[in-house]
C-alpha positions, 0 to 999 in steps of 0.5 A: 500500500505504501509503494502504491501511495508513493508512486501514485504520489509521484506519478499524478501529482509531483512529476506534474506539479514539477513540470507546471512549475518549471513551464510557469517559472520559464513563461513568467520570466520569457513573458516578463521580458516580452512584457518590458519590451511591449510595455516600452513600445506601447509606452512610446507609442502612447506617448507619440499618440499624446504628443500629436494630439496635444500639439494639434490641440493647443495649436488650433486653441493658440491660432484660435486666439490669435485669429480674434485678435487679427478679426479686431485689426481688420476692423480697425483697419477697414474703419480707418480707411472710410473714416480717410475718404469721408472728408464730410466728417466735421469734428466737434468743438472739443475735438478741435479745442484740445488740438493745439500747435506746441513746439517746433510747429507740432500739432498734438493733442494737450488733454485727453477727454475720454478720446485717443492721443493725436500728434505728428513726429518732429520729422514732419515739418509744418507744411506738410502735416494734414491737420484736417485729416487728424481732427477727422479721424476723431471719429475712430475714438469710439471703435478704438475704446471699445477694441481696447476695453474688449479683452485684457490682451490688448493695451493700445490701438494706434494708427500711423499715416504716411506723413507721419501722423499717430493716433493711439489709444488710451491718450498719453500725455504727448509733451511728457515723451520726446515726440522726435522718437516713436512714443511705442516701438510698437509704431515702427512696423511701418516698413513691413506692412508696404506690398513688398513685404505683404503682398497679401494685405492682411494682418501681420504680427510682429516680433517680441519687443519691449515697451518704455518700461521694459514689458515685452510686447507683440503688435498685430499690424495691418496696411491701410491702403487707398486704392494702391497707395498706402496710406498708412499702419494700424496696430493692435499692441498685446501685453505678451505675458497677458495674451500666454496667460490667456492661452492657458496652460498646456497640458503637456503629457509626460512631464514635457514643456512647450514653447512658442518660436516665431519666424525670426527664432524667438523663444515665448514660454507658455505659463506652467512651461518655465523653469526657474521663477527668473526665467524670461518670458522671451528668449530665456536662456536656457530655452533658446539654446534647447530650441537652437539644437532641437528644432533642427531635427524637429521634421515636418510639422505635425511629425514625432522626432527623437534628438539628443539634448543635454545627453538624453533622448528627447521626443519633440514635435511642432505644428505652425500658427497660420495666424502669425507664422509662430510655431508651436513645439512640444519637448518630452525627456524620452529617458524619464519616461522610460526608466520607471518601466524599466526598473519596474521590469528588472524588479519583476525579474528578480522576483522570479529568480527568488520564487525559482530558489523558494520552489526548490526548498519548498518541493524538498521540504515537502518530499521529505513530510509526504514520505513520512505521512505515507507511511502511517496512512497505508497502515490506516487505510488498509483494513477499513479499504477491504471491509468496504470493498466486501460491503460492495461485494454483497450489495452488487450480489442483490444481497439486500439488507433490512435495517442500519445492521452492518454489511460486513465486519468493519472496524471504525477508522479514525480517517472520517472520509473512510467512515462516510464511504462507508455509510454512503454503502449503507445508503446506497443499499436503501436508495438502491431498494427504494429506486427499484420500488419506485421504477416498478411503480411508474412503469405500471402509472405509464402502463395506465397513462398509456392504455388510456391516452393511445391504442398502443405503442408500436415498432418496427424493425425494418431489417426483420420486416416486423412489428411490435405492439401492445399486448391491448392492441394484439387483442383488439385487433385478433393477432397471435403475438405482439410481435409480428410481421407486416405482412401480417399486420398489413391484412388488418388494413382496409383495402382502399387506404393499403397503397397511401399506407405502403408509400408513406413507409416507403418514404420514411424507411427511405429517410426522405422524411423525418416524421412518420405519420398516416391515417388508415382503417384497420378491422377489429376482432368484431369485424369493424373498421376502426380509424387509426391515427399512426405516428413515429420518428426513427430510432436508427438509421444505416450509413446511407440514412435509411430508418432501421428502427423506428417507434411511435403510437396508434390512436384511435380517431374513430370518433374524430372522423365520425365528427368531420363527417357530420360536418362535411353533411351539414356544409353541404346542406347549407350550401344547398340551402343557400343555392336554393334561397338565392335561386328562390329570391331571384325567381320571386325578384323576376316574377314581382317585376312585371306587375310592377312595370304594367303598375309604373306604366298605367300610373305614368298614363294616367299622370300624363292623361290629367295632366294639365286639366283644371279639374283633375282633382287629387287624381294626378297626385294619386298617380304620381304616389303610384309611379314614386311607390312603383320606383322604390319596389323596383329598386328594391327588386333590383338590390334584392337581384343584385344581392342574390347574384353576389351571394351566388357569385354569378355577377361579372364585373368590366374593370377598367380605368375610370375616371374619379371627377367625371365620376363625381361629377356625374352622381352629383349631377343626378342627386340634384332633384333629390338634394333642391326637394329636400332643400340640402347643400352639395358640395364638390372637391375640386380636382387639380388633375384627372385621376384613374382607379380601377373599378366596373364603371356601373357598380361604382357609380350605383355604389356612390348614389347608394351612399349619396342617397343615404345622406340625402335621406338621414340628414338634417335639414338645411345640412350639407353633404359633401362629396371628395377623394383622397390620393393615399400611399396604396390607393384613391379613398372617394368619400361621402360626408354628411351633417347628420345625427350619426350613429352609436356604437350599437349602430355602427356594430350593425352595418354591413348587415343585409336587411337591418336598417338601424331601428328606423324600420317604423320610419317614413323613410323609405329604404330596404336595408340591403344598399350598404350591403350590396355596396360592401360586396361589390367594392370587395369584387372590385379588390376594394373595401369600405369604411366609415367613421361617424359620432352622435351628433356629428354625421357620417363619413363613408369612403371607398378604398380602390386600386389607382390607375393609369390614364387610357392612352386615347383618353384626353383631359377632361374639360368640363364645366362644375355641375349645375344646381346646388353643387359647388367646388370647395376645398375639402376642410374635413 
């Protein structure tokens, strides 16, 4: 036993252990260096990927800036050169007080009073100084205050002329500074706004400069031309320092820094970007001399470069400012960055060196406790194993035991896993017993579930050509055995059902269908057919897919079939019975209709014959009672046709293009008598253009005065009926709205229902109940459909729904007038 532990020890434990550890220990350190060199390349990665996205960022944000800055100098620029040509400007009264000529033939301004400092230089002698002009340009003052006032960035507008002439705001006191020198240097770019240096004519910026009190200063200029004579320079002057504070501080990743290098090689530091707190704004030092050897190896703009600097690797990039001709660049100490990761990485590789020495200890250790713990477990596990295997040995022999009484002699062992096999055994003997008790029991419940649900459960061998069944249908049915050829079985089957019954086996077994399932009739012991309801799916199948086994159940459907074949009597004597009510009411329609024309026609006569005589009396009015008495049941006659030929599905329709507004028109032509009678109003959508639907020409127009006829009769007095059509995604919709009373929701359940005519049947209106009916019937013939929709109170809208057509190709535009009477074209307001 302890041999056996040891080696199953070593075997399916330590070997295993020792080579998952080797493979982990070698994995750990092959991956650790993988790791580092994927770490420094992502890592690189990263950091370029930041750099370009801060450097395209900041950049836009910085061209941004600049770009209001150059707005607000065309402006000026553009004010100054109207304010020169309108020479009808007449300046007022304090503008022309506070100009004086001072010194040496100067004119300046002496006070301020809220406007902008005027003067000309001492190198413009007298006569040549355009004191007109300087009081014209008061005008500027204005715009100048709000361009100075506007942003922090901007401290002075100033303009200066050809000949001399300045004009700056905020006002200085002129006498104060020596007028022979520019009061700014700001005013000195005069040179550089001349077609030589700015073909273009759009705003420049200047180079970094210091003012009188040494603040570093940039100027954003632009010429003022006359035509193509420059007339002179205006200038927005910025506090540097104010306008990098405004641009923020950059975030650059990394620990990296930005600066600012415009064309001439200056160095501008961003906020957040300086070194030590004495560094310079403009040109530091330090910084020039790093832009002096980076920016040479910098690339193409937008480009990520490596360049040594200071004896470290370093990350730079730049992008241009369009606005001022600036360059934007980014600097990041490649060497900082990647020596956290790599100490992280040699860090990682001496822990595995370390984790190597503890396995080996560990595994020494370990051998060393498990040889010693083997020993004593083998003395332990031996007697309790046997007992347990002869407890086994009992239970697989069906010695069941009654009672917690032992199996075998078994002595207790202090290992408690050992113990709980044990009683496992005991309870696997019980459990064993009571699952045999309980498999008895549901095989007699399906028995029963079975002999009452099915006939009997079937199977088929194909290869022996035999069938299985239960021993209730072997009964049933007179056969020997349950188990019997088809052949057999197959006399058992009617006559007439054996060839369907041989084809649906032979297209299962040949495993073209999946499911097996065949109604057939087979005689019982009694010498009845009894209908079977056989279903089934294969069990096997062989390598070309044919069924060798299959199983299923038969049920009894005899009743089933008794039922449908009551049905199928009682549909054919309703349809009998509906042949001969329609033939029946077709032959009655015909016979009612001749008394019906010699009545019309001998009424007619008589209404002609005293028509005109004074002294006719109340004859004349009985006949016309007759002829309109005579109308109506001829009209009902008709429906009554009508509805027994769509019953019977003998009526032939002529579908053709027809036309919607001669349509319209036509039926609101002939409902005119009935509408000035009952004193109503019609009113008729106007069409833009023809329109074509496909229906029989005659049904449609009957469909429409049946329901022009409806809202004649069931609407109100002095109400309105109108009369229109709408074009929709799949078809043309012709409506009749009246103004009636409108009908309930019992009503409206009622419609479309032959011979109902919604409780007005006591009424004096005149009607049969079967229009709507027939009208419902002949719009579905023509692939149509009707609806309506109506509120107590409100009246009624009937529509028909009917496929569009297109225009017959001999058919012209209808030209023809609206229909006379009462009839009238309006836009429809429904």
């Amino acid at each position: 036993m302890r041999q056996w532990l040891w080696r199953a020890f070593i075997q399916c434990a330590l070997i295993p252990l020792l080579l998952v550890e080797v493979v982990l220990v070698g994995a750990y350190l092959l991956s650790n260096a993988a790791m580092r060199d994927a770490q420094l390349g992502h890592l690189e990665e990263r950091v370029e990927q930041g750099l370009a996205d801060t450097l395209q960022r900041e950049a836009k944000i910085i061209d941004r800036d600049l770009q209001e800055i150059a707005r607000q100098t065309r402006i000026f620029c553009g004010a100054v050169a109207h304010a020169l040509q309108e020479r009808g400007f007449r300046p007022d009264a304090v503008e022309r007080a506070r100009h004086v000529v001072g010194p040496n033939g100067l004119f300046y301004s002496r006070n301020g009073e809220g406007r902008a400092a005027s003067f000309y230089v001492k190198d413009t002698p007298p006569e040549r100084q355009d004191h007109a002009k300087a009081l014209r340009l008061s005008r500027l003052d204005g715009l100048m205050r709000s361009i100075e006032e506007a942003g922090p960035p901007v401290i002075a507008v100033h303009f200066r002329s050809r000949d001399g002439y300045i004009r700056s705001y905020p006002f200085f006191d002129v006498l104060q500074r020596d007028l022979g020198d520019r009061p700014s240097p700001g005013y000195g770019f005069y040179s550089r706004a001349d077609e030589t240096r700015n073909p273009t004519r759009e705003p420049l910026w200047t180079a970094p400069y210091r003012d009188e009190d040494g603040r570093w200063r940039v100027s954003s200029i632009a010429p003022v031309y006359h035509g193509d004579f420059l007339e002179g320079v205006v200038g927005l002057e910025i506090d540097l320092e104010h306008l990098l504070a405004d641009i923020g501080d950059l975030g650059v990743p990394w620990q990296g820094h930005a600066m600012l290098v415009d064309e001439s090689g200056n160095v501008m530091l961003l906020p957040g970007q300086r070194g030590a707190s004495g560094d310079s704004v403009v040109n530091a030092p330090r910084y020039l001399r790093e832009v002096g050897l980076l920016l040479p190896a910098a690339g193409a703009e937008g480009e990520i470069r490596s360049a040594l600097f200071d004896g470290r690797e370093h990350l730079l990039a730049w992008r241009g400012i369009s606005q001022a001709g600036w360059r934007l660049l980014l600097v990041v100490d490649k060497s900082r960055l990647l020596q956290p990761t790599r100490a992280l990485a040699a860090h990682y590789q001496k822990m595995g060196y370390l984790l190597i020495a503890g396995l080996i200890l560990f595994h020494a250790l370990f051998l060393g406790l498990w040889w010693r713990r083997s020993r004593r477990l083998s003395r332990e596990l031996e007697q309790p194993i046997n007992g347990i295997v002869e407890m086994l040995r009992h239970s697989g022999r069906d010695q069941w035991q009654a009672g917690d009484g032992p199996l075998s002699p078994l002595r207790t062992s202090r290992i408690e896993e050992l113990n709980a096999m044990a009683n496992a055994v005991r309870s696997s003997d019980r459990q064993l017993q009571a699952s045999e008790a309980e498999r008895s029991r549901a095989q007699r419940l399906l028995e029963v579930v079975m002999e009452h649900t099915t006939e009997s459960l079937w199977e088929i061998v194909a290869e022996k050509s035999l069938i299985r069944v239960s021993s209730r249908f072997a009964r049933r049915f007179a056969l020997d055995s349950e188990c019997v050829p088809l052949e057999v079985f197959n006399r058992l089957v009617h006559p007439d059902d054996m060839e369907r019954l041989r084809q649906r086996r032979e297209s299962f077994f040949s495993g073209m269908d999946g499911v097996y399932e065949v109604e057939y009739r087979c005689i019982d012991r009694a010498g009845q057919y009894v209908w079977l309801l056989s279903r089934g799916q294969a069990l096997e199948w062989d390598a070309r897919g044919r069924v060798l086994r299959s199983a299923g159940t038969h049920v009894d459907i005899s009743r089933l079939k008794a039922v449908e074949g009551d049905l199928r009597r009682a549909t054919l004597e309703a349809q009998d019975a509906s042949r001969a009510k329609s033939r029946f009411l077709s032959s009655m329609s015909h016979e009612l209709r001749t008394p019906l024309n010699a009545v019309q026609g001998f009424a007619q006569l008589i209404e002609l014959e005293v028509e005109g005589k004074p002294d006719s009396g109340p004859i004349g009015e009985y006949a016309r009672e007759i002829v309109k008495a005579s109308r109506h049941l001829t009209a009902l006659v008709d429906d009554i046709l009508d509805l027994s030929t769509l019953e019977g599905r003998r009526q032939q329709l002529h579908i053709r293009p027809v036309e919607v507004g001669a349509m319209l028109a036509g039926c609101a032509e002939l409902v005119q008598p009935h509408i000035r009678e009952r004193q109503l109003q019609l009113q008729l959508i106007p069409m833009c253009r023809p329109l074509y639907v496909q229906a029989d020409s005659r049904r449609l127009q009957q469909i429409l005065l049946n329901l022009l006829s409806n809202a004649i009769k069931y609407n109100c007095p002095q109400g309105r009926i109108t009369l229109g059509y709408e074009v929709r995604s799949d078809c043309v919709r012709i409506w009749v709205k009246d103004t009636g009373p409108g009908l309930d929701a019992e009503q409206q359940s009622q419609l479309f229902q032959p011979f109902q005519r919604l409780g007005r049947e006591s009424s004096n209106i005149p009607g049969s109940g079967i229009g709507l009916v027939l009208c419902h019937e002949l719009a579905s013939m023509m692939n149509g459909s009707m609806g309506f929709y109506s509120e107590p109170g409100h009246g009624c809208r009937f529509w028909i729904d009917l496929p569009g057509a297109a225009p017959p190709e001999d058919q012209r535009m209808p030209s023809g007038g609206p229909p006379t009477g009462q009839a009238e074209r309006v836009e429809d307001d429904s």
